[in-house]
BALOBA-1460 file (C-alpha; in Angstrom, 3 decimals):
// residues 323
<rec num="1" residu="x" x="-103.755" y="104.129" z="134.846"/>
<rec num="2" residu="x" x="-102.457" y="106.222" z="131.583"/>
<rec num="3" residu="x" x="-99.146" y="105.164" z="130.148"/>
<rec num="4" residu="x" x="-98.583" y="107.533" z="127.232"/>
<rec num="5" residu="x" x="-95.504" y="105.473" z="126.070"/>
<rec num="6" residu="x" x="-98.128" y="102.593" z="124.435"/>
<rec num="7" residu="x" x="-98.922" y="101.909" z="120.841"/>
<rec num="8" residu="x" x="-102.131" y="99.710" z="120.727"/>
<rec num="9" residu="x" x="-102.461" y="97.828" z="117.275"/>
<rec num="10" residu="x" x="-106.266" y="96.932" z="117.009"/>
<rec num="11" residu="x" x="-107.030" y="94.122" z="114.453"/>
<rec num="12" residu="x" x="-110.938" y="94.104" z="113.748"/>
<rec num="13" residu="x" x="-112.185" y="97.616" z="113.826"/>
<rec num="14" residu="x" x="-116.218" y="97.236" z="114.225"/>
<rec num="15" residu="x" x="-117.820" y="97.670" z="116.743"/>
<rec num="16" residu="x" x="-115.434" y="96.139" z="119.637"/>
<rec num="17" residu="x" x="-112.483" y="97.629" z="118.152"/>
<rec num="18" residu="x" x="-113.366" y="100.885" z="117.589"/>
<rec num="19" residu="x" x="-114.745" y="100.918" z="120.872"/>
<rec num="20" residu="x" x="-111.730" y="100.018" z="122.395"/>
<rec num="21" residu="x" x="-109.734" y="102.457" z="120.387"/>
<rec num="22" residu="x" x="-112.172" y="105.548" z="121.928"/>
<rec num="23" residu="x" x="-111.626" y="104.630" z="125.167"/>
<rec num="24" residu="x" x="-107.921" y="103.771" z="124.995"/>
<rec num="25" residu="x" x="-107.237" y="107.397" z="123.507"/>
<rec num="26" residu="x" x="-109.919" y="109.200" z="126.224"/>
<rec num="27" residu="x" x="-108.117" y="107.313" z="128.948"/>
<rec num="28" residu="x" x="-104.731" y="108.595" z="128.148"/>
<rec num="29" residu="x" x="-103.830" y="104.732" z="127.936"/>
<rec num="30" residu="x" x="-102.630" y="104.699" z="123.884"/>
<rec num="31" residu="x" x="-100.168" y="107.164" z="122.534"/>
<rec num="32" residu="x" x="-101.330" y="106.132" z="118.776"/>
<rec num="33" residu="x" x="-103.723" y="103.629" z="117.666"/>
<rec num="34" residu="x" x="-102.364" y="101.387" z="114.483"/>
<rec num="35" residu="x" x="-105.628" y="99.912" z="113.256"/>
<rec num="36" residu="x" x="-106.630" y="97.398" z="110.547"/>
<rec num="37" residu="x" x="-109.521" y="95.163" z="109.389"/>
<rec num="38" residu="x" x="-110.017" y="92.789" z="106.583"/>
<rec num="39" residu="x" x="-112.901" y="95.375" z="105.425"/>
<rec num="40" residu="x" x="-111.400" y="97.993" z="103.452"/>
<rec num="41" residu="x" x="-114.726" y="100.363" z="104.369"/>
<rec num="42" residu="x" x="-114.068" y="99.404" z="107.968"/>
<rec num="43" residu="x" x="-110.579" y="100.767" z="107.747"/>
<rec num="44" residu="x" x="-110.977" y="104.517" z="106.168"/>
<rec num="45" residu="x" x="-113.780" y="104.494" z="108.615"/>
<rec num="46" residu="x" x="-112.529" y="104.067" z="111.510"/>
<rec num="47" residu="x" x="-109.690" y="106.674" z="109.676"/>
<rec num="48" residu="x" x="-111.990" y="109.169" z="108.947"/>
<rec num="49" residu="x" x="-113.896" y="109.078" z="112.373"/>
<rec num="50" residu="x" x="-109.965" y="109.249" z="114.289"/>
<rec num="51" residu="x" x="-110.438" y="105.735" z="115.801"/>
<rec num="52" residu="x" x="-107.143" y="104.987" z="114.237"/>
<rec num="53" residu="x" x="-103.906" y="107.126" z="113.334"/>
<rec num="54" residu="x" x="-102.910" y="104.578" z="110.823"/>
<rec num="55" residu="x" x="-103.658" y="101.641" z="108.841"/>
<rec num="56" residu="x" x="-101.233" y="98.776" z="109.714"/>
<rec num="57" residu="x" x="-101.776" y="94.651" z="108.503"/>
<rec num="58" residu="x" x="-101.566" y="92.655" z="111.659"/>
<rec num="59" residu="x" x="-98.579" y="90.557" z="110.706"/>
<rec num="60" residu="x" x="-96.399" y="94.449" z="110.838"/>
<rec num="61" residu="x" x="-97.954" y="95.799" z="113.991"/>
<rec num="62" residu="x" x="-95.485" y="93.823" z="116.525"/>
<rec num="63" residu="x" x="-92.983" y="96.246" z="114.607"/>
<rec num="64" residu="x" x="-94.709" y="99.320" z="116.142"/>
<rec num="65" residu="x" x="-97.288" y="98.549" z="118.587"/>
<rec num="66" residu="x" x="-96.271" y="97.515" z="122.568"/>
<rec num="67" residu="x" x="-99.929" y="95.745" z="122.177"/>
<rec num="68" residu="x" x="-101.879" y="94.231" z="119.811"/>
<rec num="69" residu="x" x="-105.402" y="93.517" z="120.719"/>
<rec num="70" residu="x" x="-107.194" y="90.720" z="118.313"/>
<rec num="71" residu="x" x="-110.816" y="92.172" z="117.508"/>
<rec num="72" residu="x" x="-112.259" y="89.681" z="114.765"/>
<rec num="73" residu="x" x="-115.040" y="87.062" z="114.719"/>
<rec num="74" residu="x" x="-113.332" y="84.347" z="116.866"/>
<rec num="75" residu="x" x="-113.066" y="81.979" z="113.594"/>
<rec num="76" residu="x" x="-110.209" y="83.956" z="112.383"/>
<rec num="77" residu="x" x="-109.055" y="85.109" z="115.869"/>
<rec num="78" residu="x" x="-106.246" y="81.580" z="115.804"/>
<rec num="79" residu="x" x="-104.524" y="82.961" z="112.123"/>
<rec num="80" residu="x" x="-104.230" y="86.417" z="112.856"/>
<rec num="81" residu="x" x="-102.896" y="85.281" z="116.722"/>
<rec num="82" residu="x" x="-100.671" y="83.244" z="115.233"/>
<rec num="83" residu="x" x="-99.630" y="85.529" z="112.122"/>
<rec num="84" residu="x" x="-98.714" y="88.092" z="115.187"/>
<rec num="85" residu="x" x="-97.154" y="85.903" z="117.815"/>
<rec num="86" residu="x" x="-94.841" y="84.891" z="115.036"/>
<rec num="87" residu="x" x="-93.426" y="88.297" z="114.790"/>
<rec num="88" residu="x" x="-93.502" y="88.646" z="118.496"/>
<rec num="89" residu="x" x="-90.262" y="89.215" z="120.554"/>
<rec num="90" residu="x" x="-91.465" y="91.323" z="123.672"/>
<rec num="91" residu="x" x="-94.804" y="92.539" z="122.390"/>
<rec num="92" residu="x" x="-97.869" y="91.408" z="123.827"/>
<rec num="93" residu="x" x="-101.073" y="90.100" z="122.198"/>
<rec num="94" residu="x" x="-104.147" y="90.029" z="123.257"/>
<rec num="95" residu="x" x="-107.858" y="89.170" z="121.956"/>
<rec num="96" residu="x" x="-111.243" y="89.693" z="122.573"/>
<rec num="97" residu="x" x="-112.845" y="86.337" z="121.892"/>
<rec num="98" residu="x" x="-115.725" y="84.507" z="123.690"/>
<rec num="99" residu="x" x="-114.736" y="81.633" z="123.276"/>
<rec num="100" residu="x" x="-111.638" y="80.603" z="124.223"/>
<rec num="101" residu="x" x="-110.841" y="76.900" z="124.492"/>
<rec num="102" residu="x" x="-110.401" y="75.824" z="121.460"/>
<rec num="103" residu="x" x="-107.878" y="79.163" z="120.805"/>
<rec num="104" residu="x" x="-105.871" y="78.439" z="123.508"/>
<rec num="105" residu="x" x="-105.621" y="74.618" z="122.316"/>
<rec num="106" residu="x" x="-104.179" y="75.711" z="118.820"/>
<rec num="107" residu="x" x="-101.223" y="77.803" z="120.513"/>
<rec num="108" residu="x" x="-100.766" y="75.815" z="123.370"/>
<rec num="109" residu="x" x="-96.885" y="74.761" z="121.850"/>
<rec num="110" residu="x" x="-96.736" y="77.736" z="119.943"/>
<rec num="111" residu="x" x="-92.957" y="79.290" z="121.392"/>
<rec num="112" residu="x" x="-94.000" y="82.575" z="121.752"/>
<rec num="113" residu="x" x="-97.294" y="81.378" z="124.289"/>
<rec num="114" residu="x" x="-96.352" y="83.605" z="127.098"/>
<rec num="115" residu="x" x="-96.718" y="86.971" z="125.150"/>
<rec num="116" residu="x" x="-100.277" y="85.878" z="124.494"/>
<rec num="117" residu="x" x="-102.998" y="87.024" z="127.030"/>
<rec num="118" residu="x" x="-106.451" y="85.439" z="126.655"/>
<rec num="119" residu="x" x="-109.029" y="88.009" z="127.592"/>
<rec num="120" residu="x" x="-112.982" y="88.731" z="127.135"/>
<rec num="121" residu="x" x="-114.512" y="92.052" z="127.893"/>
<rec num="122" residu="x" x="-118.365" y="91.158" z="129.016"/>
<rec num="123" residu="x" x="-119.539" y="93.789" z="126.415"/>
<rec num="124" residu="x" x="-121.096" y="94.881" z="123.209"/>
<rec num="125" residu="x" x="-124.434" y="95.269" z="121.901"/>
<rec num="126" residu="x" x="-126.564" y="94.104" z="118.691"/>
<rec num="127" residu="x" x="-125.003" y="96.590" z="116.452"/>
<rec num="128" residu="x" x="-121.291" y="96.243" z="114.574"/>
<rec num="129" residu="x" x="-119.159" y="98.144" z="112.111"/>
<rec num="130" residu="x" x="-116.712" y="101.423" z="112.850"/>
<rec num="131" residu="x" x="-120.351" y="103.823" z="112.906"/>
<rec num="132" residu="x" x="-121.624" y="101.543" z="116.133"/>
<rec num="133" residu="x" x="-118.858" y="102.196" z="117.922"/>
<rec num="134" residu="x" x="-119.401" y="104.469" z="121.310"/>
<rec num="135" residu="x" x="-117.579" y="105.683" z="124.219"/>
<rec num="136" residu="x" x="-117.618" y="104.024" z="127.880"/>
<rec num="137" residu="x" x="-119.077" y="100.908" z="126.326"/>
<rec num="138" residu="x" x="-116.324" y="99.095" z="128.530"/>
<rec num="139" residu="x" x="-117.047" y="101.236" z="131.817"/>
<rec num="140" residu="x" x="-118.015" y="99.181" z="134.764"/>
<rec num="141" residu="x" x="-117.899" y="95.721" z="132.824"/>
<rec num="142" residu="x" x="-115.875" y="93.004" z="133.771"/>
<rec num="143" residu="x" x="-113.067" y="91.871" z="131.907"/>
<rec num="144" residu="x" x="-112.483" y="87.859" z="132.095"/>
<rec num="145" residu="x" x="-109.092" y="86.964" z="131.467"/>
<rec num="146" residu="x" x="-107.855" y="82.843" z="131.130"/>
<rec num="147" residu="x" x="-105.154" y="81.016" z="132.361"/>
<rec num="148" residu="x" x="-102.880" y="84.023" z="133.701"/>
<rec num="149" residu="x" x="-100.601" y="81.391" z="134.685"/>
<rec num="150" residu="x" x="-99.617" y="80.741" z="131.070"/>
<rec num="151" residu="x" x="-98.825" y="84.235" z="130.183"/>
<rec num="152" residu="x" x="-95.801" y="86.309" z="131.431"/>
<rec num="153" residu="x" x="-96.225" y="88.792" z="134.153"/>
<rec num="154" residu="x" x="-95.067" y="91.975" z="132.464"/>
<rec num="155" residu="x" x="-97.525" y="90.446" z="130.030"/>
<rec num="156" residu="x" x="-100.471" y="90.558" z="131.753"/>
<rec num="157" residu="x" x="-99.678" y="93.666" z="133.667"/>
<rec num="158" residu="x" x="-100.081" y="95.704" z="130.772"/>
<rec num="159" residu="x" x="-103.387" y="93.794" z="129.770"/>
<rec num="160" residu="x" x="-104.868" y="93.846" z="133.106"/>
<rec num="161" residu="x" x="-103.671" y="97.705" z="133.154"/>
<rec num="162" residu="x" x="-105.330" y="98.433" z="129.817"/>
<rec num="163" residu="x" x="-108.725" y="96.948" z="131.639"/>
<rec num="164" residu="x" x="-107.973" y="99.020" z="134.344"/>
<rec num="165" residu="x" x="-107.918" y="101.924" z="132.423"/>
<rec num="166" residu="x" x="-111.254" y="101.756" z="130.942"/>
<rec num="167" residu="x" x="-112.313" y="100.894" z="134.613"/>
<rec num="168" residu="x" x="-113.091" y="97.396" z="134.452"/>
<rec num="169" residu="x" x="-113.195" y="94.935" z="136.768"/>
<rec num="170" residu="x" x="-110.816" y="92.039" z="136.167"/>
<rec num="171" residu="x" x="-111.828" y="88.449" z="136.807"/>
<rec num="172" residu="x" x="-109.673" y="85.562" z="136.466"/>
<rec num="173" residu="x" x="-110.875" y="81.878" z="135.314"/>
<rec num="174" residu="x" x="-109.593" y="78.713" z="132.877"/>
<rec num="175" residu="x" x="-110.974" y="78.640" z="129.567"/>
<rec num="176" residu="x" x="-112.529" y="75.989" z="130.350"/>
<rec num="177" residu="x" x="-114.475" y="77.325" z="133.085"/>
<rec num="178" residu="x" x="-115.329" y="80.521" z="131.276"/>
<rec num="179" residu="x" x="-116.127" y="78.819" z="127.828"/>
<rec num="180" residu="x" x="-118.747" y="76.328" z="130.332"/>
<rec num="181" residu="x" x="-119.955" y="80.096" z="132.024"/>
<rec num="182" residu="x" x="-120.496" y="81.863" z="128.342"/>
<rec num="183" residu="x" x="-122.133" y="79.113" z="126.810"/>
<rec num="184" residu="x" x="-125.154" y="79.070" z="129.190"/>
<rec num="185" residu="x" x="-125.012" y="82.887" z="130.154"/>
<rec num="186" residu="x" x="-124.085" y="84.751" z="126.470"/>
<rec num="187" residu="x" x="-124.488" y="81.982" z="124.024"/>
<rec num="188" residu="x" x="-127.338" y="80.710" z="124.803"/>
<rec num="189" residu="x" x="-129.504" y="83.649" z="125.566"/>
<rec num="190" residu="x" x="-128.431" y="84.413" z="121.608"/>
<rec num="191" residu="x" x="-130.066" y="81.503" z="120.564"/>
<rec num="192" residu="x" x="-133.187" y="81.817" z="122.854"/>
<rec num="193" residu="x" x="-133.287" y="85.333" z="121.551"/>
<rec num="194" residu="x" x="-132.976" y="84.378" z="117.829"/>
<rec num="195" residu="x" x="-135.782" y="81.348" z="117.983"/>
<rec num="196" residu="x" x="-138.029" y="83.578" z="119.785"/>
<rec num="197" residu="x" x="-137.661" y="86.349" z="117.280"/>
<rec num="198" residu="x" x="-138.378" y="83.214" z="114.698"/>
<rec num="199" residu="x" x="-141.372" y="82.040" z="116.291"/>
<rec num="200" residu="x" x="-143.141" y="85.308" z="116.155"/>
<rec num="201" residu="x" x="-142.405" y="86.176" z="112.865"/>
<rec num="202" residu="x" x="-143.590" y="82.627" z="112.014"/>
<rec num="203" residu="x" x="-147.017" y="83.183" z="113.936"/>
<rec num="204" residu="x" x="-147.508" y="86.487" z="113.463"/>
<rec num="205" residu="x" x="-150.345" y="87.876" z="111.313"/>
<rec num="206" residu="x" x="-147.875" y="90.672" z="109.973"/>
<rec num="207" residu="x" x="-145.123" y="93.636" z="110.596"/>
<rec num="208" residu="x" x="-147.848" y="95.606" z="112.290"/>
<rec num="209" residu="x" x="-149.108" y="93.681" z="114.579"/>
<rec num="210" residu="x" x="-145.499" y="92.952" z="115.633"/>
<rec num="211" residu="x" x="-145.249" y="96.738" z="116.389"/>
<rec num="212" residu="x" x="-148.165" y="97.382" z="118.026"/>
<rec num="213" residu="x" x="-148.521" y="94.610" z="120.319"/>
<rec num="214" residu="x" x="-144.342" y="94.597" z="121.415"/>
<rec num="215" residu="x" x="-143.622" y="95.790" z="124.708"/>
<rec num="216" residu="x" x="-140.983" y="96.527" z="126.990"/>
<rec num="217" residu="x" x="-140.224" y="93.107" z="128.115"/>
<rec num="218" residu="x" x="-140.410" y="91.445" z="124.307"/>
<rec num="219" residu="x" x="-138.126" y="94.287" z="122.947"/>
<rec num="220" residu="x" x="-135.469" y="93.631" z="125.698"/>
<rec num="221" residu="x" x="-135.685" y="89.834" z="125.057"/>
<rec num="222" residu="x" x="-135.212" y="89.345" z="121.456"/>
<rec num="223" residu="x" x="-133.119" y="92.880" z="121.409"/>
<rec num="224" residu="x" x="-129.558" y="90.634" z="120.637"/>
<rec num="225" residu="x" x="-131.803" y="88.988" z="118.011"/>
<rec num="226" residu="x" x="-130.149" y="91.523" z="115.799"/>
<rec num="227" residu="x" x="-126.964" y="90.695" z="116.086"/>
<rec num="228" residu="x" x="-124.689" y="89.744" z="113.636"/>
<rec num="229" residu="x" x="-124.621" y="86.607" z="112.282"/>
<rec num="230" residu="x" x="-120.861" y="86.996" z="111.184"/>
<rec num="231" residu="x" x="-120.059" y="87.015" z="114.866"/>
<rec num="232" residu="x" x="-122.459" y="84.546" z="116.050"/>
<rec num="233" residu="x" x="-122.566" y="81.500" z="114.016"/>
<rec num="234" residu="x" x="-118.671" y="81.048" z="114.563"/>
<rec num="235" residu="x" x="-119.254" y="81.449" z="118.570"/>
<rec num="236" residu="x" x="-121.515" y="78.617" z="118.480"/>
<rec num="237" residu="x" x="-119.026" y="76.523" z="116.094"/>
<rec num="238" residu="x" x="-116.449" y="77.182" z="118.469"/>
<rec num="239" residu="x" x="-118.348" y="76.673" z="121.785"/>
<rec num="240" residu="x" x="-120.564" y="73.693" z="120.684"/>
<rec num="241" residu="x" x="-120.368" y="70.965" z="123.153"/>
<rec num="242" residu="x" x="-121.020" y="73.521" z="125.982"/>
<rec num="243" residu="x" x="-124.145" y="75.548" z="123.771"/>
<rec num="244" residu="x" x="-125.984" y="72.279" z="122.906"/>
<rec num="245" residu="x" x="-125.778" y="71.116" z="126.848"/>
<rec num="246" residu="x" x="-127.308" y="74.248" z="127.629"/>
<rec num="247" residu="x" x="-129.817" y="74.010" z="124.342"/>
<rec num="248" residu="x" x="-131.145" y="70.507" z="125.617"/>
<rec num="249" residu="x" x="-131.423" y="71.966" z="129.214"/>
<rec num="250" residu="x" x="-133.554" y="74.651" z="127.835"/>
<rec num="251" residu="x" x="-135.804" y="72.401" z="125.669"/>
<rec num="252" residu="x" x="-136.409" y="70.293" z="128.568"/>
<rec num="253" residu="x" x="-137.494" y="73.647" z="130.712"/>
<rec num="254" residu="x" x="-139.575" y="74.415" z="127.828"/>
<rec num="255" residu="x" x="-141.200" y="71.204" z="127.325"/>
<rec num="256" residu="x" x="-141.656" y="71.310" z="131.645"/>
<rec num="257" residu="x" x="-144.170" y="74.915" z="130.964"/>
<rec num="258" residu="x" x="-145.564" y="73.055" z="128.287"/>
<rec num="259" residu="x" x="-146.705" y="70.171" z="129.648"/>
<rec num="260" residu="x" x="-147.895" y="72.174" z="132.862"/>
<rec num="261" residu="x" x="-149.708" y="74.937" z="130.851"/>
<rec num="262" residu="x" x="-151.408" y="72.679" z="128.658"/>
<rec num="263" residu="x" x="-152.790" y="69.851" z="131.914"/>
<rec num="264" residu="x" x="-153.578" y="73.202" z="133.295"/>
<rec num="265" residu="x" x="-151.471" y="71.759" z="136.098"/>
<rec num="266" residu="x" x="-150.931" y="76.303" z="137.660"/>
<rec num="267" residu="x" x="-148.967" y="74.731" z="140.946"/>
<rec num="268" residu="x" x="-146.815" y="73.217" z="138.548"/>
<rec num="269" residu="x" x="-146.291" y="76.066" z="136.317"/>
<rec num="270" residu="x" x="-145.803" y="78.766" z="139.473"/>
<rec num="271" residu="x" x="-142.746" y="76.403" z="140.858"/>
<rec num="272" residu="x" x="-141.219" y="76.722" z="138.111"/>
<rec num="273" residu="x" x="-141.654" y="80.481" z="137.560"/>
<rec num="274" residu="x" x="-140.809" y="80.942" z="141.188"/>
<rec num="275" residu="x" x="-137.585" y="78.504" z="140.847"/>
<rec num="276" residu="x" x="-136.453" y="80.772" z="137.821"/>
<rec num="277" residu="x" x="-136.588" y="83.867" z="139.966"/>
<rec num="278" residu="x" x="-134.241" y="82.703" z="142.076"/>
<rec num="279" residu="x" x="-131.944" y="83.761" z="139.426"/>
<rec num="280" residu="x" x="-131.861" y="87.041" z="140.769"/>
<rec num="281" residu="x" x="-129.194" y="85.969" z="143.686"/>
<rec num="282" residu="x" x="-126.598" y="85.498" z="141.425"/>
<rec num="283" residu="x" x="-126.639" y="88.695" z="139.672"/>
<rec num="284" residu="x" x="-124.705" y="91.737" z="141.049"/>
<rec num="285" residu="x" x="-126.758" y="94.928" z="141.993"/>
<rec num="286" residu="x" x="-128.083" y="97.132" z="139.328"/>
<rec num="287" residu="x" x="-125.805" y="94.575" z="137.082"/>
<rec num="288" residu="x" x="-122.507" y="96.165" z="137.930"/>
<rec num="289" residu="x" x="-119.491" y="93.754" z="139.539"/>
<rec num="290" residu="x" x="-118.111" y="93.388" z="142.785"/>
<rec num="291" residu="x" x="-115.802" y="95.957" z="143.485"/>
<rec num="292" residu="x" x="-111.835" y="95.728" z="143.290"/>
<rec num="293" residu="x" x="-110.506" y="93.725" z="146.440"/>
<rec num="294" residu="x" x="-114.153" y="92.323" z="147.797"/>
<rec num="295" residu="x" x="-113.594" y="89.120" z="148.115"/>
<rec num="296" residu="x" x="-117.164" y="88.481" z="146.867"/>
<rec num="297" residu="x" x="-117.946" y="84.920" z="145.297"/>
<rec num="298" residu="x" x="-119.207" y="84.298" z="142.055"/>
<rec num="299" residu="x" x="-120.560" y="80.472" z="141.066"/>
<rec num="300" residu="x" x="-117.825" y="78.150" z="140.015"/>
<rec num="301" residu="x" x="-118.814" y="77.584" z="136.420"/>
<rec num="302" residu="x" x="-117.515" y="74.088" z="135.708"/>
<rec num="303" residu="x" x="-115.781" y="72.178" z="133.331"/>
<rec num="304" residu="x" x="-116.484" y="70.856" z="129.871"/>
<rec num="305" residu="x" x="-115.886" y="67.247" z="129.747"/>
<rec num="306" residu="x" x="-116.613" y="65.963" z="132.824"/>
<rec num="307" residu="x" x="-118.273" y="63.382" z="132.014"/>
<rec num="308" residu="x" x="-122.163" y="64.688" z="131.960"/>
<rec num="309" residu="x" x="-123.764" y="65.436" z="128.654"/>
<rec num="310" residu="x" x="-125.882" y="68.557" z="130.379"/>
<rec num="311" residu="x" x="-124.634" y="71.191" z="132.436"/>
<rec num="312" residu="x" x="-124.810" y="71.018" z="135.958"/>
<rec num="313" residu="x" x="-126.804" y="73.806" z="137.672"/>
<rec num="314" residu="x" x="-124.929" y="76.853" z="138.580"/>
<rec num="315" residu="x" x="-123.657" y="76.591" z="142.552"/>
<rec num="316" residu="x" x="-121.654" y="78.842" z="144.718"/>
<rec num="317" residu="x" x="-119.073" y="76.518" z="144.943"/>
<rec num="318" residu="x" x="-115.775" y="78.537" z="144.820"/>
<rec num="319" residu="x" x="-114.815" y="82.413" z="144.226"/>
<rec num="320" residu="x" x="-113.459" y="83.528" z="141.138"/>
<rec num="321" residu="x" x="-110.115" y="85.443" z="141.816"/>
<rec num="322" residu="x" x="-110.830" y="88.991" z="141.410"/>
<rec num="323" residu="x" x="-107.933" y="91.481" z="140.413"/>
């Protein structure tokens, strides 16, 4: 879909955002990119490299952008949405957060709601700034976006067609739901991956050992271990009721291998091993989503707040509505 007409502000221009702004400009999608971030070295990057045409502060962009996408750490994702929405008369705003309860809380009276489109692309990697940015990081991923109901159509048409564009596929779900979903799938493989990176530096003998003995499977584990902890500590702020339900589940599995490794209890530790493979069912082939129009069901991811402390396990119990 390629609408030369649009002006895409892009507020946060690291890693996501400069992304974004590749892709928008390959796909024909954005006429002009107006770009800002609240690093100055971000911003004559992301200048210098052509990411953006021009340097705009958020709180102008609804004068000159059709869309302005939210790219920042999601603590300051609720100023900078309202700064914009306050400006707003037909533009439309969107964000990249993953988290998005709490967001959608803070504007729920705000009058200018339904110009607001709450969206999560299910990418990135470990790296950030303007100089990590690459192409097609957003081709083939899926792009969550929350309580369509609350935004206006014309709204969400150009979000959804922006997705489109950098062919994603486009699932639907309440914050809720995905905030529940992210905090056992993304969040807390971050944390997994940061306290296993801790416990070998800990244990270790030194940096070479480290090198010599990591393999495959240890590199692709703690690989998010590098990521930023300017992203990541607000995520788990944001999302904590649902991370520390899934951190207690995960101690418990933990403690479950301990106890069976060290009775030397091997039935004990294979059913759990084989239990955890099962896993593989719910992932798509070759990690890609179901394509446009299948029908096919994902597991219903829940709720926060209903009334367990610990997440219940994932079940097929509904399809997410796929665009």
């Amino acid at each position: 879909m390629k609408r030369e007409k649009n002006i895409i502000g892009i507020a946060g221009l690291g890693l996501m955002g400069c992304s974004l702004a590749i892709s928008l400009k390959k796909s024909g999608f954005a006429a002009k990119i107006m770009g800002w971030d609240i690093n100055p070295t971000h911003s004559s990057a992301a200048i210098s490299l052509g990411y953006a045409d021009a340097i705009v502060h958020p709180a102008n962009m609804p004068q000159c952008c059709d869309l302005i996408v939210i790219a920042v750490p999601v603590n300051h994702i609720p100023d900078l949405l309202k700064q914009v929405l306050d400006r707003c008369t037909n533009q439309v705003v969107t964000d990249l957060g993953s988290a998005k309860h709490e967001i959608e809380y803070l504007l729920e009276n705000h009058p200018n709601r339904s110009r607001y489109v709450a969206s999560h692309p299910m990418a990135g990697t470990e790296k950030s700034g303007p100089d990590a940015a690459i192409p097609n990081l957003f081709t083939h991923k899926t792009a969550i976006i929350c309580n369509k109901e609350k935004s206006d159509s014309d709204a969400l048409t150009l979000v959804s067609g922006m997705y489109k564009s950098l062919e994603m596929q486009i699932v639907y779900m309440d914050s809720e739901s995905h905030d529940y979903g992210c905090g056992l799938i993304s969040h807390l493989s971050h944390v997994c991956a940061y306290a296993l990176a801790l416990s070998v530096l800990e244990k270790s003998v030194d940096k070479e050992t480290i090198s010599v003995l990591a393999g495959g499977g240890f590199k692709s584990t703690v690989r998010i271990a590098a990521s930023s902890p300017d992203m990541w500590v607000p995520i788990f702020m944001q999302n904590q009721k649902n991370l520390i339900a899934g951190i207690e589940t995960c101690i418990e599995k933990m403690c479950a291998f301990k106890n069976a490794i060290q009775s030397g209890n091997s039935e004990k530790c294979r059913e759990l091993i084989s239990s955890a493979n099962t896993i593989e069912d719910y992932l798509a082939p070759n990690n890609s989503p179901p394509m446009e129009g299948s029908g096919v069901g994902i597991p219903s991811l829940g709720g926060v707040g209903g009334g367990s402390t610990h997440p219940q396990p994932l079940q097929r119990r509904g399809v997410a509505q796929f665009s």
